[in-house]
C-alpha positions as CSV (number, residue, x, y, z in Angstrom):
1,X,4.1,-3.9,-18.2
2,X,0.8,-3.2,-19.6
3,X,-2.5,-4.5,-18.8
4,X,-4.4,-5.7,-21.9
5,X,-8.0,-7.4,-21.9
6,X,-9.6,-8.9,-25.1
7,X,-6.8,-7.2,-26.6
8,X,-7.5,-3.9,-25.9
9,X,-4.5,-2.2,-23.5
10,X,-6.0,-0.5,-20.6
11,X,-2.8,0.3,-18.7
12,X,0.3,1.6,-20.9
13,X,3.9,0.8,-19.6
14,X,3.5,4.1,-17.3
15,X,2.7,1.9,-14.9
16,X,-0.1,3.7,-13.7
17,X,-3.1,2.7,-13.3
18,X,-6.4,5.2,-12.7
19,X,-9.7,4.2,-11.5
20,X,-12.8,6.5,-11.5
21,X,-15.7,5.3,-9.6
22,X,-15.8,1.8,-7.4
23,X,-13.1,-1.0,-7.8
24,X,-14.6,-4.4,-6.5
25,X,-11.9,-7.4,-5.8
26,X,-14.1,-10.7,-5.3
27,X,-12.5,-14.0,-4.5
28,X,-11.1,-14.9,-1.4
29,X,-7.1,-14.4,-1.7
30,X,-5.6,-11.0,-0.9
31,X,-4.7,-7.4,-2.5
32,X,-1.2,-7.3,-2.1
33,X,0.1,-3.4,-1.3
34,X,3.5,-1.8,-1.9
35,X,6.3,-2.8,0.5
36,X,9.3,-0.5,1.5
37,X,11.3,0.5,4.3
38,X,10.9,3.9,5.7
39,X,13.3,5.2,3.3
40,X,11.6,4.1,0.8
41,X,8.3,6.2,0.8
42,X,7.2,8.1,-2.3
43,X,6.4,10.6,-2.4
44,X,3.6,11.7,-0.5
45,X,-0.2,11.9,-1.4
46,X,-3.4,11.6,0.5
47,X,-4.6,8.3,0.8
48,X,-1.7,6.3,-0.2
49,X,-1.8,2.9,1.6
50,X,1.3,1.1,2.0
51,X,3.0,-2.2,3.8
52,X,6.6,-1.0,6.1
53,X,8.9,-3.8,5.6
54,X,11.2,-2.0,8.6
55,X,8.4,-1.2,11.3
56,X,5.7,-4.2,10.3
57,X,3.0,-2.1,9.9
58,X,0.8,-1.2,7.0
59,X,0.5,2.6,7.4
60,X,-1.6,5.6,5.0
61,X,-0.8,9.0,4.3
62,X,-3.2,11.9,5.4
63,X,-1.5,14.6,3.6
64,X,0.6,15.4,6.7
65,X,2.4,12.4,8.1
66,X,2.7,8.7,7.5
67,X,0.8,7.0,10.2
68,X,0.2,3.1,11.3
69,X,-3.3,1.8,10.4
70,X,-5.8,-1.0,11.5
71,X,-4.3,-3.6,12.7
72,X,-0.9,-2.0,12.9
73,X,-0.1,-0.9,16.4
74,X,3.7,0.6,16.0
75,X,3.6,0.7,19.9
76,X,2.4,-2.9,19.9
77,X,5.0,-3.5,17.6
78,X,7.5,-2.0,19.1
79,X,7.4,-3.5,22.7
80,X,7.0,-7.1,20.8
81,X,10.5,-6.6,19.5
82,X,11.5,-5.4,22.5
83,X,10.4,-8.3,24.4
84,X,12.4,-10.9,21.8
């Protein structure tokens, strides 16, 4: 897939897309993240932000472990499928 505006290709087919400085999103939908199980991690690099399809959670990588963030209690989580 490439990205092209007024013609001019800004992403190539890498799929890979690199932003230096600030990215703004305005409108009032949503950013929609990668999903995956826990198999399914990349490979790891700081600051990736990612949605768990198996735990619930959208979790981030700080360049030692995957971890669940804001909003995204695993314990909370847990004990709710416990419960069911």
């Amino acid at each position: 897939m490439a990205i092209k505006i007024q013609g001019v290709t800004i992403v190539d087919d890498s799929q890979n897309l690199t932003i230096t400085g600030t990215a703004t999103f305005s409108g009032t939908t949503a950013l929609t993240v990668p999903t995956g199980t826990t198999a399914q991690r990349p490979t790891s690099s700081i600051g990736q932000l990612r949605f768990n399809s198996e735990t619930g959670t959208f979790e981030g990588y700080n360049g030692i472990e995957w971890g669940a963030i804001g909003g995204s209690d695993e314990y909370a989580t847990t004990l709710a499928l416990l419960a069911v």
